[in-house]
C-alpha positions, 0 to 999 in steps of 0.5 A, a space after each residue: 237268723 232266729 226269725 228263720 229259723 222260728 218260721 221254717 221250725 214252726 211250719 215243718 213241726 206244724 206239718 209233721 203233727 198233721 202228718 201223724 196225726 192223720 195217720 194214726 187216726 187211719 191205724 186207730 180206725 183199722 185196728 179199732 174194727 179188727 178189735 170189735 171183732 172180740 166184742 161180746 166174748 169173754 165180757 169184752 165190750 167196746 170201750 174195752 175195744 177202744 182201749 186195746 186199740 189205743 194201746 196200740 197208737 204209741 207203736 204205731 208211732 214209733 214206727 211212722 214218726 220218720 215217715 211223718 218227719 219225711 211227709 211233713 218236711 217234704 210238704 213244708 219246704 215244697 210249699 215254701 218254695 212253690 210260694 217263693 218263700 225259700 226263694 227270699 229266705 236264700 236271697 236273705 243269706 240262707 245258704 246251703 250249709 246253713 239251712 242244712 244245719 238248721 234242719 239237722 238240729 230239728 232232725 236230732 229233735 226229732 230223734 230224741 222225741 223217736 226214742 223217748 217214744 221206743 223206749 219209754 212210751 211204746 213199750 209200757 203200752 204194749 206191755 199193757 196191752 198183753 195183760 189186757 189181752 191176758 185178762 181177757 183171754 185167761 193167758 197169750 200163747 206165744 208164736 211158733 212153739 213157745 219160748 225157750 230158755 237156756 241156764 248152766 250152772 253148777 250144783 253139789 252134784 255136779 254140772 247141770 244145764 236146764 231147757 225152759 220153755 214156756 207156751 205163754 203168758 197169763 194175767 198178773 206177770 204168771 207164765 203158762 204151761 211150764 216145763 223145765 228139762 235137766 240135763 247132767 255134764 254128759 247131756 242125760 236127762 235128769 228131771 223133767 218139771 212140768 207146771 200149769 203156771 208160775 211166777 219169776 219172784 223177786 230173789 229170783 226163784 220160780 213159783 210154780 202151782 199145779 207141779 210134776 216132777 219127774 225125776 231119772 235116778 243117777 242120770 240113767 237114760 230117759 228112755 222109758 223102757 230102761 229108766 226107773 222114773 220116780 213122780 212126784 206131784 206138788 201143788 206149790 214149789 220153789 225152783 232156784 234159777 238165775 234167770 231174772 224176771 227181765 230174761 224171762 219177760 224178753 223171751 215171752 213178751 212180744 219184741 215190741 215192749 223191749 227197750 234198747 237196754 233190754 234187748 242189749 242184755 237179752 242178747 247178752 245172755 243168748 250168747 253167754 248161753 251159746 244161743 243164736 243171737 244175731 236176730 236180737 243183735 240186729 233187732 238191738 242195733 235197729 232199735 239203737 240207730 232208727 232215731 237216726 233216721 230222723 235225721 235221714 228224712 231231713 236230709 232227704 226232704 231238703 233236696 225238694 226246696 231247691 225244685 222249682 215250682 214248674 219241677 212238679 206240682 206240690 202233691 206230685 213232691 208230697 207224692 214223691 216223698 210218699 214213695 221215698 218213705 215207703 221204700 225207706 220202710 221196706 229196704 230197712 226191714 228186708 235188710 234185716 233179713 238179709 243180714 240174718 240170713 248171709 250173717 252180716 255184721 249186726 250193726 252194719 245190717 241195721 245201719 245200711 239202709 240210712 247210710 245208703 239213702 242219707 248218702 242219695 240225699 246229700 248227691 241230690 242235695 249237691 247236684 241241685 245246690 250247684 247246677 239248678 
């Protein structure tokens, strides 16, 4: 069994890199010509371009790994089968039970290189690739209208809740375009901070540069008719918060260089704050489950070493799982969507695509074993 199992590992993993590899040399030439487009502006040159883009290529991995896993197997067992290896190595004693253990044990390989890649690799090259980008670009605006922020807590004058919201992110971990809204127990506005930027510091604090304060004495309405506004500005000031600097990171960088763990404490503190949260809730379970669906890809790929040759040509089963893994990708982000819009259990919106097709595949997987 050690000689089996060497053959079939040696040739799918063989078959899976080739699968990667050619698609990440297509994603590095169309990323690489959308980065040219920057060349010549702000000093970029093209070694610059070529960086950027390669920054990208552990994201892209990330994402296409399953469906590599789904090409390569596919490819691998179809030409094994179309050669008659397969055909031996059942008449050896490779039963059904036995070959789907051995390709299940390669899936949970794969699994672990698919999370060490989410959540090691692929998030310190984005994270990268945003300063890069910052460097260039002097800040990052964000999506939309910004990132906002939430914080209660309680002060000698009584219960105070603050709104942040911060348009961007600069070079060196600053952040763009502040403003810090404070509201008393009963909801008045009771100071407004603006600064052109500042930093989350170790203990916690916000070092803010280039600051206004404006503050409503004893909470009296923000209308500026009736209020006696007094401002102030500072060029450097300190201001107490309890939002940590991983908070912070997760609402201004993009999803992409979250982890597991970081996106699970995000959602942590959505909730506490009484924010929505089930878009990161099903972001984290998506994340936490998609190394499974490694395992999904054996399973589906396992059913193409039982059609025989004349079943179709071996691109015509290349093409197949083509098909299968472009669906996969397509019903596992519309899920998503779905869930976040009927309010479906998080995990069960994130879980629902590789139950359903790891279930087709194992009807297959039965129907091929006992009739053909």
């Amino acid at each position: 069994m050690k000689t089996v199992r060497r053959l079939l590992y040696g040739d799918i993993v063989a078959s899976v890199g080739f699968v990667a590899l050619a698609f990440l040399s297509l994603f590095f030439f169309i990323d690489f010509v959308e980065a040219m487009d920057g060349v010549g502006s702000h000093g970029r040159t093209a070694w610059d371009a070529v960086l950027a883009t390669a920054l990208e290529l552990p994201g892209h991995l990330y994402e296409l790994f399953p469906i590599a896993v789904l090409i390569g197997t596919i490819y691998s067992l179809a030409r094994m089968a179309q050669s008659s290896e397969y055909t031996i190595l059942r008449t050896g004693g490779l039963g059904p039970g036995r070959a789907l253990s051995l390709l299940a044990v390669l899936g949970v390989a794969f699994g672990v290189a698919t999370f060490v890649t989410g959540d090691f690799i692929a998030p310190a090259s984005e994270r990268e690739s945003v300063l890069l980008k910052g460097r260039f670009n002097g800040s990052d605006k964000l999506e939309g209208t910004g990132a906002w922020l939430k914080e209660r807590r309680t002060t000698p004058q009584g219960d105070r809740s603050y709104s942040v919201h911060v348009a961007g992110a600069g070079a060196a971990g600053m952040l763009v375009g502040i403003r810090i809204f404070e509201f008393d127990g009963d909801g008045r506005l009771v100071s407004r901070i603006e600064a052109r930027e500042g930093k989350v510091m170790d203990d916690g604090s916000w070092t803010l540069h280039d600051a206004q304060v404006a503050v409503w004495p004893h909470g009296e309405s923000a209308d500026p008719d009736r209020a006696q506004v007094r401002l102030t500005r500072q060029d450097t000031m300190s201001w107490p918060s309890a939002l940590t600097a991983g908070v912070v990171a997760s609402a201004v960088l993009p999803l992409a260089t979250m982890t597991t763990l970081e996106l699970w404490r995000y959602s942590e503190h959505l909730s506490d704050q009484e924010q929505a949260v089930q878009q990161y809730q099903i972001r984290f379970w998506r994340k936490a489950l998609y190394p499974l669906a490694c395992l999904v890809m054996m399973a589906l790929a396992l059913p193409f070493a039982y059609l025989q040759a004349r079943s179709g040509s071996l691109s015509l089963k290349v093409f197949g799982g083509i098909m299968l893994g472009i669906s996969f990708v397509l019903l596992n982000n519309l899920s998503g969507h779905i869930g976040l819009l009927r309010g479906w259990t998080p995990w069960v919106a994130a879980a629902a695509p590789s139950g359903i097709y790891l279930m087709l595949s194992m009807a297959a997987f039965a129907w091929l074993v006992r009739y053909r």
